[in-house]
N, C-alpha and C positions, 0 to 999 in steps of 0.2 A: 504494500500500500504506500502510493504517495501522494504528494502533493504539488499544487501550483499556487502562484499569490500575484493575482492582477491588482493594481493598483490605481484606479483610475480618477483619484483625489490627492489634493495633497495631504502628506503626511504632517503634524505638528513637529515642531524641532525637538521634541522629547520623545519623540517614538521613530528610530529607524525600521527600512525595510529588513538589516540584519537581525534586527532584534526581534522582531514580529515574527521572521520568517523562521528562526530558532524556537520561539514558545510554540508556532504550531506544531513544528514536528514535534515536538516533547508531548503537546495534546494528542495527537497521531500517533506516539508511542507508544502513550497510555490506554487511550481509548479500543486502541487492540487487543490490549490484555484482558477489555472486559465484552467485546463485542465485534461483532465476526466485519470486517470490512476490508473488501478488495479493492485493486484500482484505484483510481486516482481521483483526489475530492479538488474541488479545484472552490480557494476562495478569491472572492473579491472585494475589495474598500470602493465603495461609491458615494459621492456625496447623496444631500436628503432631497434635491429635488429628484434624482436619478431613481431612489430608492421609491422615491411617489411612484413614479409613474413604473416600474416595476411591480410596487405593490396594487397599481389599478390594473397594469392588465394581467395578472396575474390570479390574483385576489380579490377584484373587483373591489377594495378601499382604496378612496383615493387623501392617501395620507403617507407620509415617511412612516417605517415600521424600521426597529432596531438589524432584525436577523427575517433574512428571507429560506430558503433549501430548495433546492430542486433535486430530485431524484431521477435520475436519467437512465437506471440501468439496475438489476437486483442484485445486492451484495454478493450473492454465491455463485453469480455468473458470469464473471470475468477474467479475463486475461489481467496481469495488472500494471500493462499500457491504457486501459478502455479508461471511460469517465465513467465514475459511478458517479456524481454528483457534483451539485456547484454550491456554494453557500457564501449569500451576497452577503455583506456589512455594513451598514451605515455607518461614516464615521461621525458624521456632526450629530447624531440619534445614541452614540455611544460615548462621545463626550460628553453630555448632556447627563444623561443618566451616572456616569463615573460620578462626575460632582454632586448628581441627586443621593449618590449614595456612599458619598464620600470616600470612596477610594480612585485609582489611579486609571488610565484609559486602559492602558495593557492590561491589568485585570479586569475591566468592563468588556474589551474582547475577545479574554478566554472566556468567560462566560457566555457570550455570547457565538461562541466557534465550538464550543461543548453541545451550547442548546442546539444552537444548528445542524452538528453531525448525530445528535440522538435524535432529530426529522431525519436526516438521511437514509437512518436504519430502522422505521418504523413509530417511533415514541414519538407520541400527541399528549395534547391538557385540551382536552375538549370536556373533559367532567374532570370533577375532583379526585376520583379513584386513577386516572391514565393520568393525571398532574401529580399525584403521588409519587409515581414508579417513576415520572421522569425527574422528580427531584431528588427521588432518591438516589437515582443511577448519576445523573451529574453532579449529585456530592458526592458521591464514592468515586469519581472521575478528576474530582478538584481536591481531594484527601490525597490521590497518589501523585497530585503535582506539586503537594506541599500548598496549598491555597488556603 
């Protein structure tokens, strides 16, 4: 399993691409150990009007959304050149929320690159019982990155 990191916003002067591109693979390391994923997740940094209009024609809101997924392919059925997946990122929806919750952006988008690849492999919060399991699985996902 790997990875890509399009970039198609600017970065802040406290967050490089080496540095980003190091914690995903460490989430990518991790995230193996607890769930089956082939191929390659491809993310990307978009600013919030990008993320709008992704999230309308995609999702029919027309509003900036933090983490989008798209699923392109089934975990167990790849080579692993194929794209299993893309998983967008708002940065100006990630910064925003980092300070709502007072920690740092780099951790507002492991958070938000955990919740994204636990869409990619099936886990929803559409009720409270499936919002459970997925917060259960992405704390036991931020417990072995030391988070």
């Amino acid at each position: 399993m790997s990875f890509s990191l399009n970039i198609d916003t600017k970065l802040p002067a406290d967050l490089s691409e080496i540095k980003l591109k190091s914690v995903l693979l460490n989430i990518i390391k991790n995230f193996k150990l607890v769930e089956e994923l082939t191929g390659v997740v491809e993310f990307s940094l978009v600013d919030s009007e990008t993320m709008r209009e992704l999230n309308r024609d995609f999702a029919d809101n027309d509003y900036a959304t933090d983490v989008l997924s798209f699923a392109y392919n089934e975990a167990g059925a790849l080579n692993p050149e194929e794209v299993f997946g893309e998983i967008v990122l708002d940065l100006g929806t990630a910064q925003m929320q980092a300070s709502e919750h007072g920690h740092s952006l780099l951790e507002e988008l492991v958070l938000l690159s955990i919740h994204g690849l636990l869409h990619l492999v099936g886990y929803d919060h559409q009720n409270s019982e499936d919002k459970q399991l997925m917060d259960t699985k992405a704390a036991e996902i931020l417990k072995m990155l030391d988070y």
